[in-house]
BAFI-3210 file (N, C-alpha, C; in Angstrom, 3 decimals, decimal comma, padded with zeros to 6 digits):
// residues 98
n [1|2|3|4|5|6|7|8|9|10|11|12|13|14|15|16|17|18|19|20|21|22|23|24|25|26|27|28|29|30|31|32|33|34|35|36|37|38|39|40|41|42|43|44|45|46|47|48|49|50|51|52|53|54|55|56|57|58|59|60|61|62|63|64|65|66|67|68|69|70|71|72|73|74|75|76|77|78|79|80|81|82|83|84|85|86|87|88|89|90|91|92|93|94|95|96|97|98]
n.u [147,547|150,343|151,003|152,188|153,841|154,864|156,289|157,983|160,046|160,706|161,965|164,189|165,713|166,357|168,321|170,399|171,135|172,281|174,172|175,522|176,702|178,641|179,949|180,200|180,009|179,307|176,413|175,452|174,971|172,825|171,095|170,949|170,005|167,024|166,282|166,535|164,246|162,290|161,631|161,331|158,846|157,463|156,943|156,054|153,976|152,687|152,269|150,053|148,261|146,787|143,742|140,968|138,629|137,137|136,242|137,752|140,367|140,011|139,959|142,106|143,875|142,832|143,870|146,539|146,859|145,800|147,458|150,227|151,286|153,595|155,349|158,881|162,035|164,810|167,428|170,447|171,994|175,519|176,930|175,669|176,395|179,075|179,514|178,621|180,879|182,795|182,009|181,517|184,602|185,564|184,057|185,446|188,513|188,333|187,871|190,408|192,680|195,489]
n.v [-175,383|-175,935|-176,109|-179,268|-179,673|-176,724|-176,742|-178,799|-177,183|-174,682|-176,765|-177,727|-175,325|-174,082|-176,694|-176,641|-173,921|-174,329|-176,095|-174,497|-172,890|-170,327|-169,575|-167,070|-166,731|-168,663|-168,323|-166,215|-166,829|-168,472|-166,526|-164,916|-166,852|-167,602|-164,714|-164,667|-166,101|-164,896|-163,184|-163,827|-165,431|-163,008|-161,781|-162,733|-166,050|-164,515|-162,306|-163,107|-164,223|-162,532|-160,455|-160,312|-159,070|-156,522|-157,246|-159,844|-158,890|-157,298|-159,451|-160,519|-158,497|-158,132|-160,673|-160,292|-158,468|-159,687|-161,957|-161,058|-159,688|-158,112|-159,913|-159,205|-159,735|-158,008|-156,614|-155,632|-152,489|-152,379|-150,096|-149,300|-151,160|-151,249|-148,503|-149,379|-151,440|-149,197|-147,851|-149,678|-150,425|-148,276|-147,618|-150,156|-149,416|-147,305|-148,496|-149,705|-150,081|-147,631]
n.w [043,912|042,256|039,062|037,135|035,497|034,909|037,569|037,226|035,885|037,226|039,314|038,022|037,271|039,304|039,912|038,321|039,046|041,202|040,643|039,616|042,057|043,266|040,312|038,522|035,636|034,887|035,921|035,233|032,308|033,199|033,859|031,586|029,321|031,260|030,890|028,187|027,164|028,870|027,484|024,908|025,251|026,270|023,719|021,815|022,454|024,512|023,858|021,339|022,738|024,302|025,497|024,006|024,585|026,501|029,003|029,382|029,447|031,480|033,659|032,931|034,030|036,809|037,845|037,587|039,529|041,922|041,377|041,825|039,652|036,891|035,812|035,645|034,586|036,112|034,384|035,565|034,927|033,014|034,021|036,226|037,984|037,912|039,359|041,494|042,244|042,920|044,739|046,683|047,131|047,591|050,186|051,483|051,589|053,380|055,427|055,925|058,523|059,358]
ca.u [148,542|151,090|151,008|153,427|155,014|156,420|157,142|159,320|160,572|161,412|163,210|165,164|166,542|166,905|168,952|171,098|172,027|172,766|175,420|176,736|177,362|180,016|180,126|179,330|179,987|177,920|175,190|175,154|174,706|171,504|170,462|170,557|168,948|165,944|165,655|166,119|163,336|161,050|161,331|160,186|157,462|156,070|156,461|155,301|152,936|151,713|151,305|149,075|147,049|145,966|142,603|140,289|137,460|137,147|135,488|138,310|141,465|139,292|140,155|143,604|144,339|142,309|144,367|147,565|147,048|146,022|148,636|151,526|151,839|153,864|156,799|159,790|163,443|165,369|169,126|171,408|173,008|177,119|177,429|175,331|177,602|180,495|178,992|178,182|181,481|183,558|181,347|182,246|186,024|185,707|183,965|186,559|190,028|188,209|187,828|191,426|193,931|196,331]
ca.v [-176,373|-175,975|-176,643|-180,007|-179,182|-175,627|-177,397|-179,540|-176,278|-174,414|-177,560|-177,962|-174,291|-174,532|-177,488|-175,552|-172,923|-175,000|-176,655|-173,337|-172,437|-169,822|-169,624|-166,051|-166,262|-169,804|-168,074|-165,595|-167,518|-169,068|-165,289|-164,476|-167,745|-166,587|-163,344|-164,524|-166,861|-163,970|-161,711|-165,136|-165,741|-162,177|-160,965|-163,782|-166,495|-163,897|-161,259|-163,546|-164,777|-161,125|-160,683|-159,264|-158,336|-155,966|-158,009|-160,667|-158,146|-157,006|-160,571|-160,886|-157,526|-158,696|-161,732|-159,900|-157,583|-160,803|-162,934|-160,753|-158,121|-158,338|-160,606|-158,589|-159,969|-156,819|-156,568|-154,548|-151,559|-152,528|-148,538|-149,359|-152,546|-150,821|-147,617|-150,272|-151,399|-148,104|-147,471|-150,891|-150,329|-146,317|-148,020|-150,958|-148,613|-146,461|-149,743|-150,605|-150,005|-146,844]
ca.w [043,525|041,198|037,699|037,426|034,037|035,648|039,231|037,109|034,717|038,642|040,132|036,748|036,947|040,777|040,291|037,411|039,827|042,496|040,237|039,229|042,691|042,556|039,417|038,383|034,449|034,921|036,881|034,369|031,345|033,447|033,894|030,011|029,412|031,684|030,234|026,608|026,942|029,316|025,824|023,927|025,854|026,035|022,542|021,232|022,958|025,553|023,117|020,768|023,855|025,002|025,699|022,753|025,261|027,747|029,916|029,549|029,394|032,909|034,123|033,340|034,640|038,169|038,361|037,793|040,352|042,943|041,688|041,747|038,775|035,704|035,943|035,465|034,604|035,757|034,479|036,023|033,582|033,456|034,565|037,711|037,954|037,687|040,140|042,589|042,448|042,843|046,108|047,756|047,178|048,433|051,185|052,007|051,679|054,553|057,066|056,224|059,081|059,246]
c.u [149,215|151,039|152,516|154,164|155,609|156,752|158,315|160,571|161,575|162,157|164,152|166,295|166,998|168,568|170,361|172,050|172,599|174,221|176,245|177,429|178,636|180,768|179,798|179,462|178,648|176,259|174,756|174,249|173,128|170,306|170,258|169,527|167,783|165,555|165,541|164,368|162,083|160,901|160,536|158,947|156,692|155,856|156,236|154,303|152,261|150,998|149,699|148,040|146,605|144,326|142,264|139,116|137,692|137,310|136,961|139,937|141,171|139,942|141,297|144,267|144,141|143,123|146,186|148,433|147,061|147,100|150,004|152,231|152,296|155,135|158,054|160,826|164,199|167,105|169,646|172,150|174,918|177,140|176,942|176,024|178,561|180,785|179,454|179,631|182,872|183,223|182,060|183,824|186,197|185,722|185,366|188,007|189,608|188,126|188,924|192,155|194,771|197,413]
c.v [-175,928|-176,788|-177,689|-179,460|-177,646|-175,903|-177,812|-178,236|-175,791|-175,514|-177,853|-176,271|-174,252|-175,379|-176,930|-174,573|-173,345|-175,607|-175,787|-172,300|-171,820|-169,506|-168,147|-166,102|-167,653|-169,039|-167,179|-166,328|-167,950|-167,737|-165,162|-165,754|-167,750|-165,678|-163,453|-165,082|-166,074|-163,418|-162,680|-165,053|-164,551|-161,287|-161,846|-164,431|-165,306|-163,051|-161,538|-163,738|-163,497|-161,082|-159,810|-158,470|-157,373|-156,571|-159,050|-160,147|-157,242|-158,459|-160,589|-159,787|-157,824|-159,796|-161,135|-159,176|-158,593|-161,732|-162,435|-159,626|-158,741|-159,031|-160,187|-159,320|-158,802|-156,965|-155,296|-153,644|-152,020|-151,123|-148,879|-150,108|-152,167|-149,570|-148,258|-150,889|-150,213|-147,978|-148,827|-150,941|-149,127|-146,901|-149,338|-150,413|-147,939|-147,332|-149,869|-149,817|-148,535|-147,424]
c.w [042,225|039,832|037,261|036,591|034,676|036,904|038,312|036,227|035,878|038,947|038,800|037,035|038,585|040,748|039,644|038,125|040,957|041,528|040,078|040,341|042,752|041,808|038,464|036,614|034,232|035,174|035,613|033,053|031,583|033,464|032,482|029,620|029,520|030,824|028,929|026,355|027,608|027,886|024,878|023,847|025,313|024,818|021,488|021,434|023,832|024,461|022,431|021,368|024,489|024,509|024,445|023,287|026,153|029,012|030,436|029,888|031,063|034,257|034,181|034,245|036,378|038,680|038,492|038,932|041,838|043,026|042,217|040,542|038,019|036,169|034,728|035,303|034,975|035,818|034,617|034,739|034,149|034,013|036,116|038,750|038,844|039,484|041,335|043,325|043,223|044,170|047,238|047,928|047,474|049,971|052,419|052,174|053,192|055,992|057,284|057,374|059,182|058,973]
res [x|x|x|x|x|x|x|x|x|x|x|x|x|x|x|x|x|x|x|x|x|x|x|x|x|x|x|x|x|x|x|x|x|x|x|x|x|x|x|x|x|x|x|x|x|x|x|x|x|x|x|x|x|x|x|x|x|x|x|x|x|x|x|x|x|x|x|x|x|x|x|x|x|x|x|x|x|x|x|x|x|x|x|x|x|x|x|x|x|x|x|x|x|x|x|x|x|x]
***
């Protein structure tokens, strides 16, 4: 079972992006958001809360690996962006028409 206080944290940012449908500078904003607050979290509270034991730094590692691993934010480089773009418009001129 889910821990209520982040059920309600998830249906809060859920609901967020649902409003910003379509919205890509919106959506964004909710993306930096995210990621400012992942960097918060883990170079701060997480850091402090790292295990001092073996034994216990054994544990979190075991649960990381069952739960799911390290929770990543990954942002796109603007070059890859950009890349990504260049390819989809190479690609779409070659569908068009004679």
């Amino acid at each position: 079972m889910k821990d209520p206080q982040l059920l309600a944290i998830e249906q809060s940012v859920r609901a967020a992006v649902a409003s910003r449908q379509g919205d890509a500078v919106a959506l964004l904003a909710v993306l930096r958001l995210l990621e400012s607050l992942h960097r918060e979290i883990e170079t701060g509270a997480f850091a402090a809360a790292l295990p001092q034991t073996r034994r216990d730094l054994y544990n979190l590692l075991l649960d990381m690996e069952t739960q799911g691993g390290w929770p990543y934010i990954y942002r796109r480089s603007l070059e890859s962006f950009l890349t990504y773009l260049r390819k989809t418009e190479a690609n779409a001129g070659q569908d068009a028409p004679a």
